[in-house]
C-alpha positions in Angstrom: 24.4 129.3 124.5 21.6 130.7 122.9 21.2 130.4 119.0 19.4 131.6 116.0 18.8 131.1 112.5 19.6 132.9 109.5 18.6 132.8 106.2 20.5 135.0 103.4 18.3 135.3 100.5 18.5 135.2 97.7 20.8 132.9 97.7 18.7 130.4 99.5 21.6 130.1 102.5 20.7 128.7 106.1 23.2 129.3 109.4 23.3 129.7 112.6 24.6 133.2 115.0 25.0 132.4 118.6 23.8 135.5 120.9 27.0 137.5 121.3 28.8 137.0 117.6 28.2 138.8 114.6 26.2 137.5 111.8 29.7 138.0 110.1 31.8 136.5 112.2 29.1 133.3 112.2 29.6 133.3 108.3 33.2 132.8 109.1 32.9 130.4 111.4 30.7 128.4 109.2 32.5 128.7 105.7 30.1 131.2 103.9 32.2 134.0 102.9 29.5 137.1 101.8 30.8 140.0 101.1 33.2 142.1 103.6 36.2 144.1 103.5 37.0 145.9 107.2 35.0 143.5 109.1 34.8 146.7 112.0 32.0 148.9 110.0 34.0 151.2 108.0 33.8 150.2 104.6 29.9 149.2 103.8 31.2 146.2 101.9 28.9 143.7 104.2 25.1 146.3 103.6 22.7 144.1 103.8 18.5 144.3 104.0 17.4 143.0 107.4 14.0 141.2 106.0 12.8 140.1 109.1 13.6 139.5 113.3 15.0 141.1 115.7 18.7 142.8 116.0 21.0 145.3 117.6 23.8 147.3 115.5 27.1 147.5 117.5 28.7 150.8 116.8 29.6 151.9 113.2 30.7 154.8 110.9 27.6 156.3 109.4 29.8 156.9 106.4 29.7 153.3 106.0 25.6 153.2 106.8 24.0 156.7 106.6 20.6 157.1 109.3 18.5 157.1 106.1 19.8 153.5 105.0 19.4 152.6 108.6 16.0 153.8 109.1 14.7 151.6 105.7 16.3 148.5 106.9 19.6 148.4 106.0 22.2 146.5 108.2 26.3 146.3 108.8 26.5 142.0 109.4 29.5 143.1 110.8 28.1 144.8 113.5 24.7 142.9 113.8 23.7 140.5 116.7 20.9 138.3 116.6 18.0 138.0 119.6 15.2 135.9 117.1 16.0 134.2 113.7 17.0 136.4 110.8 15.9 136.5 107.5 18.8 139.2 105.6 18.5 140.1 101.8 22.3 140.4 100.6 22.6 143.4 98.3 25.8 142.4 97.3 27.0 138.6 96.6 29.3 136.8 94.5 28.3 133.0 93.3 32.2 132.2 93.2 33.0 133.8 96.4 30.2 131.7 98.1 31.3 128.0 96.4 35.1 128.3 96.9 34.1 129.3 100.8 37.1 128.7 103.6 35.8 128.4 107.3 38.2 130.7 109.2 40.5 129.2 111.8 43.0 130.1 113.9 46.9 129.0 113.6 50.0 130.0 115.3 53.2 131.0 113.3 56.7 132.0 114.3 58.5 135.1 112.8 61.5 134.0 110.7 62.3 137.9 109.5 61.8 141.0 108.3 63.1 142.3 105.6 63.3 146.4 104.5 62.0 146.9 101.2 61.8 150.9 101.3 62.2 153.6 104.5 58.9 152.6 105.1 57.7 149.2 103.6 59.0 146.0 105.1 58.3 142.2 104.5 57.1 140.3 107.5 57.8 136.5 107.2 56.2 133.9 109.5 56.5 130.2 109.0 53.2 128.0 110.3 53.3 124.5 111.1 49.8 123.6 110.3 48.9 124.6 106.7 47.0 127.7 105.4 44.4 127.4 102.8 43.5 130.8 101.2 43.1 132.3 98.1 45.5 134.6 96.4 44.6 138.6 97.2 43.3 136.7 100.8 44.1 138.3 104.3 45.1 137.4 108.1 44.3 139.0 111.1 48.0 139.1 113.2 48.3 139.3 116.9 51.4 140.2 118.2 53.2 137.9 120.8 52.1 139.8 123.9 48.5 139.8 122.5 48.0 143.5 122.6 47.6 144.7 119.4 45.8 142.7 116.0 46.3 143.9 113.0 45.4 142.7 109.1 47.4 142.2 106.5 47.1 140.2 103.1 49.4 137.9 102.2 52.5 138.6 99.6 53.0 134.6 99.0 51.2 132.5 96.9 48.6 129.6 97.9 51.0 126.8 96.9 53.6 128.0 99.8 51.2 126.9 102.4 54.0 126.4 105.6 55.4 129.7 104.8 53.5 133.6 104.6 55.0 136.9 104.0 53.0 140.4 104.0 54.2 143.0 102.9 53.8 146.1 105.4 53.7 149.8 105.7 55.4 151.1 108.8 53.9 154.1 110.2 55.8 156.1 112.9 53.1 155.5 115.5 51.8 152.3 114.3 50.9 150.3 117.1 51.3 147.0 115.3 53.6 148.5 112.4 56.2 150.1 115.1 56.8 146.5 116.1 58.7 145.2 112.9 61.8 147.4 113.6 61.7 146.6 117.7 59.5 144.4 119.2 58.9 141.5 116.2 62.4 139.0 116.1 62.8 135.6 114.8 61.6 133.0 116.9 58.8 135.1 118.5 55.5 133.7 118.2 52.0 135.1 116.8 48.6 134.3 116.4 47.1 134.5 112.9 43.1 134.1 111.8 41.8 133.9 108.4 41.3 134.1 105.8 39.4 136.9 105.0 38.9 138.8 102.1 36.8 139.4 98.9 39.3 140.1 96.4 40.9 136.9 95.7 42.5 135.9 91.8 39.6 134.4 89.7 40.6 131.0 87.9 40.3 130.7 84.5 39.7 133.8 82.6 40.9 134.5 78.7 40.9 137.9 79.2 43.4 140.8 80.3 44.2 141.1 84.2 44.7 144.5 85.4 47.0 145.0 89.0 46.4 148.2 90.5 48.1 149.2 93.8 49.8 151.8 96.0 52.1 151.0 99.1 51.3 148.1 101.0 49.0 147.1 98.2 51.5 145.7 96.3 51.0 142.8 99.2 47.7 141.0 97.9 48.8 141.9 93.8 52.3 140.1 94.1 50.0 136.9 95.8 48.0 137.5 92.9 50.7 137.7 90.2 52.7 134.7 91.7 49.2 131.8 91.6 48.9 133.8 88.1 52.3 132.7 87.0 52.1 129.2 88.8 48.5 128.3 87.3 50.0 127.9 84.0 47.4 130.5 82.4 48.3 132.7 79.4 46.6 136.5 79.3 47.6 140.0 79.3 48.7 141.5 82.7 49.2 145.0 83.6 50.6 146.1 86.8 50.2 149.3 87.9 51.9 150.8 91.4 51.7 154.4 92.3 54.3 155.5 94.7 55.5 158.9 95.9 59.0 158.9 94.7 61.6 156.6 93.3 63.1 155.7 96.7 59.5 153.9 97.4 59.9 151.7 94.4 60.8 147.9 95.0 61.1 144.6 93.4 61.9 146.2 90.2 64.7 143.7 89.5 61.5 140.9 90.3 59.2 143.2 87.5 62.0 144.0 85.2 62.7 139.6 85.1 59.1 139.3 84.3 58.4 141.7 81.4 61.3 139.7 79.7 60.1 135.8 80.3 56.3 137.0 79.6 55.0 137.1 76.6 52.5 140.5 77.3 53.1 141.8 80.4 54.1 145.4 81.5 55.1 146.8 85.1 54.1 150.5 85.0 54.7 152.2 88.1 54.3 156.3 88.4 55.1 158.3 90.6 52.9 161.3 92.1 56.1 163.2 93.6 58.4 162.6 91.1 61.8 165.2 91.4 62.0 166.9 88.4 66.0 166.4 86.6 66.6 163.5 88.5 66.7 161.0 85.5 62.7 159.1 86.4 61.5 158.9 82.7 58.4 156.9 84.0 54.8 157.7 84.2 53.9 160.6 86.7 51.0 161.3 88.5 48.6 160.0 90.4 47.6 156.4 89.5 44.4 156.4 88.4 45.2 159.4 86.1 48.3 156.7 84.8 45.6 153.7 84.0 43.5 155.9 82.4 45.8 157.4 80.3 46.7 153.5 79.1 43.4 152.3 78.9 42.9 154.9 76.4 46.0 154.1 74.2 46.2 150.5 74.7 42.9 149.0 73.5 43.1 146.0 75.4 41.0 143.2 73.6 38.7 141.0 75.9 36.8 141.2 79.3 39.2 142.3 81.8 39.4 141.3 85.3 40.9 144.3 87.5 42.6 143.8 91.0 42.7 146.9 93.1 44.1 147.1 96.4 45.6 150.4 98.3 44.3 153.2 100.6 40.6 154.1 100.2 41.1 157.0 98.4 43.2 155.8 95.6 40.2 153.0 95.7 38.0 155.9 95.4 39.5 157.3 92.3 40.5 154.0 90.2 36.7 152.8 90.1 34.8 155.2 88.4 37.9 155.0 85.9 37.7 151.3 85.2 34.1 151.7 84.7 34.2 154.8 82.1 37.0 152.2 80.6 33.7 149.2 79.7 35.4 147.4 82.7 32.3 145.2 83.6 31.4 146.3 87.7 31.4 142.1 88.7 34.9 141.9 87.1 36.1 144.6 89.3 37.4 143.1 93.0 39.4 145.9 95.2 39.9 145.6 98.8 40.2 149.1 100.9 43.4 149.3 103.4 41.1 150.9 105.9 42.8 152.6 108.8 42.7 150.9 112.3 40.7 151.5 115.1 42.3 151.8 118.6 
């Protein structure tokens, strides 16, 4: 097998991409976790400059690498492969994402349920007989047993429940992994999982306040989140916000409702963007973004905050430039885009 170097500056990195894998996926393999987010060249979140050597760009959304970024260098190292040594600028990099690095591996789990949360939202639970290291806010890639269809999903437990996951899971009518946790999925089958993956993991040891901010099968990475918050021991202000549709796509309150009591300043706000009028919701409405903004105003929180924002890319879309107009700091902000799959 043929094989190349890489450099990443300016970080000062040195690896090696076999002909036929990704610069990404050689990252992985190697425990140097740069920035990423789809991992399939939808989401941008893995730009780089290509420096110098020579390469060939799998196929990608131009939405996530315009022809004009292209044509002055710009690379996807998700969809690059090597034919000389590489030396890649990364635009975007994170000194604590690169020193607390896990090599990806692959593990096989069993399915011990699935629970219904909503109509649409379900809680896949898989027990794994050689541990999982991964950070809270992480992800998995999940084949089903037949190995026809992989999907990724973050996990809902915490790090320190390493023999057990959960993800918690949208369920679209013709989802081809989705459409399996009704039918196809039972306890006992067996599934392949690789990871971890993922950007937006909790950061350790921050004073200030932690914002949560999710929609649907975001609440997934947030309640990982929340849960190492709670068992690290650490003492700051936590909001989490959830946008939903309607009441009926609420859960966990009872869990939320538990925690506003024992905790000393936190504050479950969900709102709800569909919201019957007369039928008793005296919550927030509207979208979410409009709802953080509205309490970022009023509230005043004091210190740097750290915000967590995980949902659909447009709700992504929105929340940002709203953190930001809030003095929210841009490498205090970690989100991770629930990009739709490719078939």
């Amino acid at each position: 097998m043929t094989t190349h170097k890489v450099r990443f500056e300016p970080v000062g990195i040195d690896m090696e991409v076999e002909e036929g894998e990704t610069v990404l996926d050689a990252a992985f393999r190697q425990g140097i976790s740069v920035m990423h987010g789809c991992k399939e060249g939808q989401c941008s979140s893995c730009k780089s400059l290509l420096l110098d050597g020579d390469i060939e760009l799998l196929k990608y959304s131009t939405f996530a690498l315009p022809d004009y970024e292209r044509e002055s260098g710009h690379i996807l190292l998700c969809k690059t492969h090597a034919y000389s040594d590489l030396a890649i600028e990364l635009l975007n990099y994170d000194e604590d994402l690169l020193r607390r690095s896990i090599p990806v591996k692959s593990f096989d789990a069993t399915v011990t349920g699935v629970v219904h949360l909503t109509h649409d939202i379900r809680r896949l639970e898989l027990d794994i007989v050689e541990p999982m290291k991964f950070w809270a806010g992480q992800y998995v890639d999940i084949t089903l047993p037949d190995g026809s269809v992989t999907r990724s999903f973050s996990m809902a437990n915490p790090p320190g429940e390493p023999h057990r996951l959960a993800f918690i899971i949208r369920k679209y009518p013709d989802g081809a992994f989705s459409a399996a946790l009704d039918t196809a999925l039972q306890p006992g089958d067996r599934v392949k999982l690789k990871g971890p993956y993922g950007t937006c993991f909790r950061r350790e040891d921050r004073p200030g306040p932690m914002l949560l901010i999710g929609g649907g099968s975001g609440m997934s990475p947030l309640w990982s989140i929340l849960q190492d918050h709670l068992a690290s021991g650490e003492h700051r202000a936590v909001r989490f916000f959830y946008g939903a549709r309607t009441e009926a796509d609420l859960f966990y309150r009872d869990e939320f409702a538990k925690l506003e009591v024992s905790l000393p300043d936190f504050k479950f706000i969900p709102a709800l963007s569909h919201a019957t009028d007369g039928k008793g919701w005296t919550g927030e409405r509207g979208f979410i973004h409009e709802v953080v903004a509205r309490h970022l105003r009023s509230e005043g929180l004091d210190g740097e905050i750290d915000a967590y924002s995980c949902g659909p890319p447009p709700m992504i879309d929105a929340v940002l430039p709203v953190l930001q107009m809030a003095g929210v700091e841009p490498d205090h902000i970690f989100f991770d885009k629930f990009t739709t799959a490719v078939r």
